[in-house]
C-alpha positions, -999 to +999 in steps of 0.1 A: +216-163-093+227-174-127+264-184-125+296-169-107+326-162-109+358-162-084+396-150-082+418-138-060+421-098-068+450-077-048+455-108-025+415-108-017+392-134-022+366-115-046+332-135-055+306-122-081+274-135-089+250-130-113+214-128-117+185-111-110+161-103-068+129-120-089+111-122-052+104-100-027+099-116+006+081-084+021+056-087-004+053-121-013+056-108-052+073-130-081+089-110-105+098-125-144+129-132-148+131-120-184+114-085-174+134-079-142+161-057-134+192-073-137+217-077-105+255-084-102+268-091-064+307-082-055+318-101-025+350-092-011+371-101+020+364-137+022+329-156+029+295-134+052+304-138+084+343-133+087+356-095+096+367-079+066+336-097+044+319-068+024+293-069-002+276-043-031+246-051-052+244-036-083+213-036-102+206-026-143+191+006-145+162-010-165+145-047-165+165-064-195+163-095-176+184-119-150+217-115-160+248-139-167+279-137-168+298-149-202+331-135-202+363-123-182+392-106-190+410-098-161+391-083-136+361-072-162+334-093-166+312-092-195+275-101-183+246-106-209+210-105-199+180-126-210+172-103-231+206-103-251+215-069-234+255-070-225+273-051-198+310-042-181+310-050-145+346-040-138+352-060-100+384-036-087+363-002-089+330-022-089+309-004-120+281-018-139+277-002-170+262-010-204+280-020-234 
């Protein structure tokens, strides 16, 4: 992971981080962090563990790099890969899209 970000959304701990999966344990293969999909991770409902924790992953739809996030307004983050691609990841109805 890259960075993070973390506020309290609708009385909800929410945690995102941002990044990119650039190793795959099942197969022992290393991917490039500049070539890689990227990947945003919501966490809601406190810390892993705890009852009402719940997570999504969210991956770019094509390897523009780990990502990162550079920007929030709100509760929409603006993320920017290595590549210099930059996308919306709106936290309440948890979308990734390009920008």
């Amino acid at each position: 992971m890259e960075n993070g970000w973390h506020e309290i959304v609708n009385h909800e701990d929410v945690y995102v981080f941002a990044g990119a999966m650039i190793f795959d344990r099942s197969s022992q293969v290393r991917y490039d962090p500049l070539t890689v999909r990227g990947l945003a991770v919501i966490e809601k409902g406190g810390r892993p563990g705890q009852p009402n924790f719940r997570n999504k992953h969210l991956y770019t739809l094509t390897g523009v790099g780990s990502l990162r996030i550079i920007a929030a307004e709100r509760t929409v983050l603006t993320l920017q890969s290595r590549q210099g691609h930059k996308f919306s990841l709106n936290v309440e109805t948890e979308q990734l899209t390009p920008q």
